[in-house]
C-alpha positions as CSV (number, residue, x, y, z in Angstrom):
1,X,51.5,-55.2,-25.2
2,X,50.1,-57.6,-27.2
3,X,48.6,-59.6,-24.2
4,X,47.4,-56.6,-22.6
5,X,44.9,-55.8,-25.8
6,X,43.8,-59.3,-26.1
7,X,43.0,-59.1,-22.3
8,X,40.9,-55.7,-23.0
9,X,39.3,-57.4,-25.7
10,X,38.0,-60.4,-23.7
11,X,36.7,-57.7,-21.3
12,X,34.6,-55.6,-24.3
13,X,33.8,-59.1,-25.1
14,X,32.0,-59.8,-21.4
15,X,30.2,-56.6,-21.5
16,X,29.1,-56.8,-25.2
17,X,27.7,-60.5,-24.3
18,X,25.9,-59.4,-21.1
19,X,24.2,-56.1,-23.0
20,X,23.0,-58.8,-25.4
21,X,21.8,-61.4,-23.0
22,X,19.0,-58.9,-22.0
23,X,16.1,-58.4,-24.3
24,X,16.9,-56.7,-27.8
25,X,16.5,-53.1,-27.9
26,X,16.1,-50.6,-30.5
27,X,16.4,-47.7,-28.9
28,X,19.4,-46.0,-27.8
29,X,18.3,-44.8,-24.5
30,X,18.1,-48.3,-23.7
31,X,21.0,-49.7,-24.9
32,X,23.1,-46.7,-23.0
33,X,21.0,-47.9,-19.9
34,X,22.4,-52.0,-20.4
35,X,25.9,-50.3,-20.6
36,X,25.7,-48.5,-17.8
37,X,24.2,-51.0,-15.6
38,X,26.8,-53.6,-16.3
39,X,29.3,-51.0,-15.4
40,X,27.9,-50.5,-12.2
41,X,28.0,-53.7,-11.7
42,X,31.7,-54.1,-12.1
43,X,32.0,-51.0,-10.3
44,X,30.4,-53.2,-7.1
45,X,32.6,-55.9,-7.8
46,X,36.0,-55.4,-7.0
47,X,37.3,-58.7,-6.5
48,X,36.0,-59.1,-10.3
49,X,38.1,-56.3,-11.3
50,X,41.6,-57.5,-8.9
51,X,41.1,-60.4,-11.0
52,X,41.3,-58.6,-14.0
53,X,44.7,-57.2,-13.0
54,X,46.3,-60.7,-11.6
55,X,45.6,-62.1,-15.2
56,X,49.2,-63.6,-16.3
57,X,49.3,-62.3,-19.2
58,X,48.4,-58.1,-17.7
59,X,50.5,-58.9,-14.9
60,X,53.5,-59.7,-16.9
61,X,52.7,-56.2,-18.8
62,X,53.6,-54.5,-15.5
């Protein structure tokens, strides 16, 4: 179980990292706008997200 939260927490990581890599933002309309963009991003990426779920350490979990 432990792997499976260190894998989720890599994930936040990546999506914390990419919200920050745009220009800083004050408001909140625009940071929910980052978040959601990067989201559909994965969401348009599956073979980003199978990779997710053929991590060693997730796939063990199963």
């Amino acid at each position: 179980m432990g792997e499976k939260r260190a894998l989720l927490a890599e994930q936040d990581a990546q999506i914390r990292k990419l919200i920050c890599a745009q220009a800083p933002s004050r408001a909140k309309g625009d940071l929910k706008k980052a978040t959601v963009s990067h989201l559909r991003r994965l969401l348009n990426s599956p073979q980003r997200i199978m990779r997710y779920f053929q991590h060693p350490k997730l796939h063990d979990a199963a």
